[in-house]
VOPAGU-2260 file (C-alpha; in pm, 1 decimal, decimal comma):
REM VOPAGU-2260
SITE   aa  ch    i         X         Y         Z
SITE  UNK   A    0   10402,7    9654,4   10884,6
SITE  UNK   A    1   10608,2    9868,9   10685,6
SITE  UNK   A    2   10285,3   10012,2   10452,4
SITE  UNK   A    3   10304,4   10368,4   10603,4
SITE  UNK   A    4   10581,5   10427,8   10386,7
SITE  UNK   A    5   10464,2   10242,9   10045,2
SITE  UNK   A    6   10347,8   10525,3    9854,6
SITE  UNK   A    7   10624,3   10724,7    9879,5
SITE  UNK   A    8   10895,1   10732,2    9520,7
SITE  UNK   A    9   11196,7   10769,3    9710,4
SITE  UNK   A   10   11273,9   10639,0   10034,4
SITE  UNK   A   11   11479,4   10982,3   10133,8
SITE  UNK   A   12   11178,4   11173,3   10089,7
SITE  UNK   A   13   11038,7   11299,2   10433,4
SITE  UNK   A   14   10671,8   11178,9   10481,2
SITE  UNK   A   15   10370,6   11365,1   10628,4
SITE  UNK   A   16   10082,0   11504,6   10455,4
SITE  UNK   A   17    9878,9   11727,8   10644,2
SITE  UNK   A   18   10056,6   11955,7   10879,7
SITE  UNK   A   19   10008,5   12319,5   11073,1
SITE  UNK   A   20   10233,7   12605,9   11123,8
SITE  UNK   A   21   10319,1   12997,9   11145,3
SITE  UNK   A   22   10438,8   13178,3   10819,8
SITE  UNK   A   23   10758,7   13291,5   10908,7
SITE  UNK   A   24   10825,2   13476,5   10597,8
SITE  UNK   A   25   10708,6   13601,0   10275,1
SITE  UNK   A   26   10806,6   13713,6    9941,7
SITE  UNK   A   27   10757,7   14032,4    9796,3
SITE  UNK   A   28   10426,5   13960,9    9649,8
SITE  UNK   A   29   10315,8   13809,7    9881,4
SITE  UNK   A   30    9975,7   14030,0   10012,3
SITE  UNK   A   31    9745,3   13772,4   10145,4
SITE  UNK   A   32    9971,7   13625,6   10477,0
SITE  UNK   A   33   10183,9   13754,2   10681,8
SITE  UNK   A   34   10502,5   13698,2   10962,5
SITE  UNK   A   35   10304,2   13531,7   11199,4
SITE  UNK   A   36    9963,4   13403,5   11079,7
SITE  UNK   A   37    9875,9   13023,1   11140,0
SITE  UNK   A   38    9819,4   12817,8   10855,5
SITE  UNK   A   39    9744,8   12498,6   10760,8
SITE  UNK   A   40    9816,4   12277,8   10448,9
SITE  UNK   A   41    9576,8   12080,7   10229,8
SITE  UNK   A   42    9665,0   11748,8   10245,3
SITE  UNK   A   43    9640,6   11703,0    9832,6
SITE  UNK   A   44    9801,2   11965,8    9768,8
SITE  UNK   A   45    9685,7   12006,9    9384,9
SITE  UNK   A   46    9306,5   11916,3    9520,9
SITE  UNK   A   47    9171,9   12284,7    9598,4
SITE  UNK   A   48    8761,3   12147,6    9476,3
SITE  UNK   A   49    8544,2   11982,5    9272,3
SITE  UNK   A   50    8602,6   11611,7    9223,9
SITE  UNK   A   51    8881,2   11487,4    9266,6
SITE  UNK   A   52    9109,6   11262,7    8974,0
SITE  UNK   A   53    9421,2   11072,2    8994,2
SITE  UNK   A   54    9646,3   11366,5    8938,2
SITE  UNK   A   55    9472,3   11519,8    9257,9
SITE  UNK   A   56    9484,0   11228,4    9467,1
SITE  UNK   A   57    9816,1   11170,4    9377,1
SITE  UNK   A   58    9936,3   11490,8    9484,6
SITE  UNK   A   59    9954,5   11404,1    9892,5
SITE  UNK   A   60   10245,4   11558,7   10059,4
SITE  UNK   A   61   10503,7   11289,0   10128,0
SITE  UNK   A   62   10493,1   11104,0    9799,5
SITE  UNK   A   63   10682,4   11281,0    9548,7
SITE  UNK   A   64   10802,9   11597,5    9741,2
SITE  UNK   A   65   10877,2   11632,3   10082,1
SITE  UNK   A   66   10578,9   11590,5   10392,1
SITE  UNK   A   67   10531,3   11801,4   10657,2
SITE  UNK   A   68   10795,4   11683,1   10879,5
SITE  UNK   A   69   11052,2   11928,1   10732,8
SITE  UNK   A   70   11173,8   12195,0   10970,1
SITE  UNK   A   71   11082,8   12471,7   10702,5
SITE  UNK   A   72   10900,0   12425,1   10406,1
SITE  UNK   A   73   10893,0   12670,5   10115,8
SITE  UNK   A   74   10475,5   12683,9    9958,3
SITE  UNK   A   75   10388,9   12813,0    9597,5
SITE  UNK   A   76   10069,7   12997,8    9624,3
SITE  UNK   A   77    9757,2   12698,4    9561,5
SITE  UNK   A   78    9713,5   12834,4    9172,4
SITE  UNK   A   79   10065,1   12720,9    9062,5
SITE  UNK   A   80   10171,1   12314,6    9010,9
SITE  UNK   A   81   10404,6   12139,7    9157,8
SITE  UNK   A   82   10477,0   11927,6    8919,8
């Protein structure tokens, strides 16, 4: 009981780490999606190959920024941290 939760650093923070959606909008920039297209996240979000390390593993949605179970969620493009 209760261990869902444990991993998280602040109990306000809303959990989930893999999810799947539609982009609903993009920036400027942005030339690889568009209004509309499906997407899915990774669920280590700073894991994109290779073997993973602590920093990688650590970097499931939920745990220090907020999971999938936001209404909207705002993604930096997979070559930019997080952190």
């Amino acid at each position: 009981m209760g261990a869902y939760r444990s991993r998280q650093k602040a109990e306000d923070l809303i959990p989930l780490s893999d999810g799947v959606g539609k982009v609903v909008k993009v920036g400027a920039a942005v030339s690889e999606f568009h209004v509309g297209d499906r997407v899915s996240s990774l669920f280590f979000r700073d894991w994109t190959g290779g073997e993973p390390d602590n920093r990688t593993i650590e970097s499931d949605w939920g745990r220090d920024t907020d999971g999938m179970l936001c209404t909207l969620k705002v993604f930096k493009p997979h070559n930019e941290s997080f952190a």
